[in-house]
N, C-alpha and C positions, 0 to 999 in steps of 0.2 A: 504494500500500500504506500502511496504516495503520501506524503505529511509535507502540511504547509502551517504556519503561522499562523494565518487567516483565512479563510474564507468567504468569497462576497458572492451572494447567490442573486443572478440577476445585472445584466449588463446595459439597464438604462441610464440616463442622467444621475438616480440616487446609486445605484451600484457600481459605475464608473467612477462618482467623485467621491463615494467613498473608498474604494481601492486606490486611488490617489491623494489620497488622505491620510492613510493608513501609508502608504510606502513613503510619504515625506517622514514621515518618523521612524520607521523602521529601515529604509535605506535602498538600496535599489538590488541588494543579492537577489541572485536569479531564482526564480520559483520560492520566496517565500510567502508569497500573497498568490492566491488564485480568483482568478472571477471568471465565475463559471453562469455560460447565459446559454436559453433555450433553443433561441433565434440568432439574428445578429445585432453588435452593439448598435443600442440609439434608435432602433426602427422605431417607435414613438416619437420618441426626440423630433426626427425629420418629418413628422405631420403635424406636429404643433405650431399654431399661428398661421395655418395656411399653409405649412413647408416654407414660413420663413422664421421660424424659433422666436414666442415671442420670452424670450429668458426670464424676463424681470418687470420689476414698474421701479420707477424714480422716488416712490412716498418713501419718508421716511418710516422705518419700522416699524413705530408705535401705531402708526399706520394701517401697515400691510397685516400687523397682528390681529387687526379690525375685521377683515377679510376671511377671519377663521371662527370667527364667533364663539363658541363655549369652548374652543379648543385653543385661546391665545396665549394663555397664561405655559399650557403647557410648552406649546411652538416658543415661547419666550428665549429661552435659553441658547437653541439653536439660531434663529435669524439673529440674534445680537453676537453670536459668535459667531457666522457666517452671514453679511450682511449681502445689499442686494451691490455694493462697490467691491466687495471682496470679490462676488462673484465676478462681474465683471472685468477687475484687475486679470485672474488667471486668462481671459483670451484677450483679455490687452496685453500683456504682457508678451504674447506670441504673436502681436499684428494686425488680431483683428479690431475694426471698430464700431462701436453703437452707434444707432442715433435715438429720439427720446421722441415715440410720435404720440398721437392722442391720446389723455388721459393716462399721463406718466410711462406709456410703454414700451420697453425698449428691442429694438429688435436689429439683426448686423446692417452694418450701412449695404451689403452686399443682398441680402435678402433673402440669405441662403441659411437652414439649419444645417445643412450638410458640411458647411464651415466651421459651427458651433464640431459637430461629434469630432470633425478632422481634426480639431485640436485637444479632444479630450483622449481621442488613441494616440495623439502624440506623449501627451503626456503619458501615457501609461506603456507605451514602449519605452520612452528614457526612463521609469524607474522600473523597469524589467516585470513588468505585473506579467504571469503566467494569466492569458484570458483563453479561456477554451468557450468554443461557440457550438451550436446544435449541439449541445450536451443539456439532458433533458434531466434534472436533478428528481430523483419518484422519491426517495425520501431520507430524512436526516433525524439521527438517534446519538445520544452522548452517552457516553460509556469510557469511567475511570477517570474524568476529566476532560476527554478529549471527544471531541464531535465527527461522526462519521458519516460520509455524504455519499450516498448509491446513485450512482450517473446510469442512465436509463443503457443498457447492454457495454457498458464499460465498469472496468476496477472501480469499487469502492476510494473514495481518497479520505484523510484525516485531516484535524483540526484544530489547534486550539483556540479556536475564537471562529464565531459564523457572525456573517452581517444579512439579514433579511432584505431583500431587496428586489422581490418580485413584483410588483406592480400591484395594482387590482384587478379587477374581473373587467374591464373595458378594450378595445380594439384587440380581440385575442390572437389575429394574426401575429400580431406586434410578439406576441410569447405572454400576454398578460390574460392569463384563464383563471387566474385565480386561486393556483397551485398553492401559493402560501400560504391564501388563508387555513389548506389542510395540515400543512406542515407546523405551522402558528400552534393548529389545533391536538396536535400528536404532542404537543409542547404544554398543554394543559391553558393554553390563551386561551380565554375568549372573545368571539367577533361577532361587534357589534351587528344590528344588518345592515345588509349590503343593498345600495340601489344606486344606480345609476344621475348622474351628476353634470352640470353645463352643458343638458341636453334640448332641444326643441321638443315642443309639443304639437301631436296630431291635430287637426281638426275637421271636421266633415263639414263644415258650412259651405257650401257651394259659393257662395256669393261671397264672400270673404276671401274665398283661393281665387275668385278673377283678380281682385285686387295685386297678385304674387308679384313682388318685385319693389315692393312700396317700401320705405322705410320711414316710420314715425321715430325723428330724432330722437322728443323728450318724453317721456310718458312716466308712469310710477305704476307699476301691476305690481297686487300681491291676491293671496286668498281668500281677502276680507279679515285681513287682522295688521293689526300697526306691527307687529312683530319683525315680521316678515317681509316688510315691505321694500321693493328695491326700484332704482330711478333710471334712467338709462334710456339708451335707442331698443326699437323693435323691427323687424324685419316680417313682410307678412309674403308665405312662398307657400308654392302651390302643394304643400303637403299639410303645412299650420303654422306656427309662431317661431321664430328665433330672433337672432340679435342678441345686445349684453345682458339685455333686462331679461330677457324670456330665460335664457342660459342661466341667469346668477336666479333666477324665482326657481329654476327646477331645481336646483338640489335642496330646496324645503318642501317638493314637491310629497305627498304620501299616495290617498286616491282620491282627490279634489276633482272634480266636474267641470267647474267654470273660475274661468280668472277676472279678477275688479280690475281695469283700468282705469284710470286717472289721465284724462287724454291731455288736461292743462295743469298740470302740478303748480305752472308758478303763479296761479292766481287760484286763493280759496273761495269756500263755496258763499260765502256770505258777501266775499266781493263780487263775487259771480253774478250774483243776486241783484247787486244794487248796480252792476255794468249794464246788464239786460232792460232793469225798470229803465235806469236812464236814457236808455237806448229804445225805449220804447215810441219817449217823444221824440228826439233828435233824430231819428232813423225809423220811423212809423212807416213809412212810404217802403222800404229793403223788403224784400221778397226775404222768406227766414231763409231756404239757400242759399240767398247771395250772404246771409250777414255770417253765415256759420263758418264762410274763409275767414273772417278774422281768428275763429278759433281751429279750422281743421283743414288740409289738404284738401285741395278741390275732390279728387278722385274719392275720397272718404267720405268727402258730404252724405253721396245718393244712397250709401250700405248703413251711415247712421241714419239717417231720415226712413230709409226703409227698416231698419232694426226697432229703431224706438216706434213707429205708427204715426208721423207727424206729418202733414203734409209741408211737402216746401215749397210750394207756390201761395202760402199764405202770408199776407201782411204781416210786418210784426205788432203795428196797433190793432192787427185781426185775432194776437194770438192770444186764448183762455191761460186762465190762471192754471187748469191742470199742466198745458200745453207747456209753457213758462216752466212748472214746476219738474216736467218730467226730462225738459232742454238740460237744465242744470245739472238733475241727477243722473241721465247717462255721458254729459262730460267728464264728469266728477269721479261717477263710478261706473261705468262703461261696462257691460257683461260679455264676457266669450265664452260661449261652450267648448271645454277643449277634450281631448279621445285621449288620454296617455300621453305617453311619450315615444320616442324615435329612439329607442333604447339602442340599436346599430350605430350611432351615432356619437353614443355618451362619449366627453371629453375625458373624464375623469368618473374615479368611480368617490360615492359616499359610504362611509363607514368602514369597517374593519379592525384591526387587532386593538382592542380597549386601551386606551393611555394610561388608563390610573393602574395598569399591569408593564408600565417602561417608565423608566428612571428619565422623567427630561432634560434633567443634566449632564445624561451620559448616551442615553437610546440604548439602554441593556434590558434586558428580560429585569423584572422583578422576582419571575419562579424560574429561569433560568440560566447561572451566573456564567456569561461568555457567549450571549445569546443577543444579538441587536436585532433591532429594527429601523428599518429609516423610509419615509416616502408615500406613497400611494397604499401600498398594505397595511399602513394605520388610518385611525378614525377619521382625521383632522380633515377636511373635504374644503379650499378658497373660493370666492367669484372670482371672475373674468378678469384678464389682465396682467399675465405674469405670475401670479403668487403661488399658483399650484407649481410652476417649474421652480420658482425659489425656495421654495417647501420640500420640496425633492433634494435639492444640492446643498441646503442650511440640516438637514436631518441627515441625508447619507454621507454629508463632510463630521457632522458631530459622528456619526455611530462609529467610520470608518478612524478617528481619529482617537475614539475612546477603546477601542478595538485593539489597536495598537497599544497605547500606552498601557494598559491593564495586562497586555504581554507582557510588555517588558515590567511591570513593577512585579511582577506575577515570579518570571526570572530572574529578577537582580535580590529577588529572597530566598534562591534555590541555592 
């Protein structure tokens, strides 16, 4: 059997930077780190942002920890010790460079993910990381200390330290099935569930998918609870909803029916109120169609006027107080029936191996000692914009790094 130092199971962005995480402290001898991945390195990697890596966002931390909601306190440790400039430094430092486009995010000035991985195998050829590819890990048992890893019709290898780092259950071509969470589970973790995460939603309204192509800049959709409520562009395509808002509203997504829109977030409903009265007299003579461009896309007009029952060829000094009252509340709260989700699609998966069972200051097992975790196979699920990829490389640089040193303090007492 082959014995390595480490082991890093999983050859995406968190299992890459953690293997070079771990060899900056341990040093670059041949084969004493292996990363061993299903597929090949980074297939994920090079479909995020389009296939142009969006890597990061510009917020400051305190920020991006906003981004993870009941999961920040734990991510704390890791993004402040791997920041989103840290990150960035390692492929400036090789040449490449960002720029900072809408909404803090940043992505290579080339436009290329494939730039991003190019330099993350550079790095891991100069410190001689052992990476074995199409090697399909069926399962991992510790015994005496030491961790032993069954490669699907090859030798067993050994270990003293494994870093977890298989993905979750999202685009499984990529090698992300969801294998870990079994192997998590042979471990005595448990996981939390699992559903799918910055996906679009279905919808069957016929007349809504003529609309496909449209995008409502601002809008604020949630389920009908201040909770949850998120603000962003929408995108309306001939299968149902996407864009930021629709992507960052599904991963609170459970079995909800219909989504509340908010089609004018920056004026409320009591302003609402008093714009319309006043507009009653100064503008009496506007067809309600013509007056509803002040608040909506032409092309949207005819789907709201036909959703809500109002006709648009009427005066606005024609219209009843119901009429008035029902204008308001579908701006305000706008209903969509929506069918599910586009689950083929999910960006990212939610849930996964319980936090309050990893140490967030180290990403080691709590039940088992030499045992990391880092990335998408934990709970922590971000919105749109960078922070799931910084969350990968801030977690698999901690675990890859704590991995290492717990070696060596482990042998300099032997």
């Amino acid at each position: 059997m082959k014995k390595y130092k480490i082991a890093v199971v999983g050859g995406g962005p968190t299992g890459i930077i953690a293997a070079i995480s771990a060899g900056k402290i341990l040093g670059s001898a041949l084969k004493e780190i292996i990363l061993i991945e299903k597929t090949s390195l980074g297939e994920k990697l090079l479909l995020t942002g389009g296939g142009r890596a969006n890597i990061t966002n510009s917020k400051p931390i305190k920020e991006q920890l906003l981004k993870f909601s009941k999961h920040k306190n734990f991510l704390k440790h890791s993004f402040h010790g791997f920041t989103n400039e840290d990150l960035l430094d390692i492929f400036e430092n090789k040449g490449l460079e960002f720029k900072e486009e809408w909404n803090g995010k940043y992505f290579p000035v080339d436009g290329k993910a494939s730039s991003v991985l190019k330099i993350l195998k550079e790095y891991l050829d100069e410190l001689k990381i052992h990476v074995r590819l199409n090697s399909c890990v069926e399962l991992i048992t510790k015994k005496n200390d030491e961790f032993h890893i069954k490669i699907k019709d090859e030798n067993t290898v050994t270990s003293s330290k494994v870093v977890l780092a298989t993905g979750g259950k999202t685009y499984p071509k990529t090698g992300s099935t969801g294998h870990g969470y079994k192997i998590a589970e042979n471990f005595k973790h448990e996981i939390s569930p699992i559903k799918p995460g910055l996906v679009p939603f279905k919808i069957k309204d016929k007349e809504l998918q003529k609309l496909s192509g449209m995008t409502l800049e601002d809008v604020e959709v949630s389920f009908g609870n201040d909770e949850n409520k998120v603000r962003g562009s929408l995108l309306i395509s001939h299968f149902g909803l996407s864009g930021p808002a629709i992507l960052d509203l599904s991963n609170f997504y459970t079995s909800n029916t219909t989504i509340l829109m908010d089609l004018i977030p920056n004026i409320n409903e009591t302003e609402l109120n008093k714009r319309i009265m006043d507009d009653l007299g100064s503008k009496g003579k506007m067809l309600l169609k013509n007056y509803l461009k002040f608040y909506l896309k032409n092309r949207f007009i005819d789907y709201f006027l036909k959703t809500t029952a109002i006709d648009g060829d009427k005066k606005l000094s024609n219209l009843s107080k119901k009429d008035r009252i029902k204008i308001t509340n579908n701006l305000k709260q706008f209903i969509i029936n929506i069918d599910g989700v586009l689950h083929e699609v999910a960006m990212i998966t939610c849930g996964g191996v319980k936090t309050n069972e990893i140490n967030p200051k180290t990403m080691e097992s709590k039940l088992v000692p030499g045992l990391f975790f880092a990335g998408e196979l934990l709970e922590p699920a971000g919105l749109t914009g960078g922070y799931n990829l910084q969350m990968a490389f801030s977690t698999g640089f901690l675990a890859g790094k704590s991995a290492a040193k717990s070696f060596q303090t482990e042998h300099s007492l032997k």
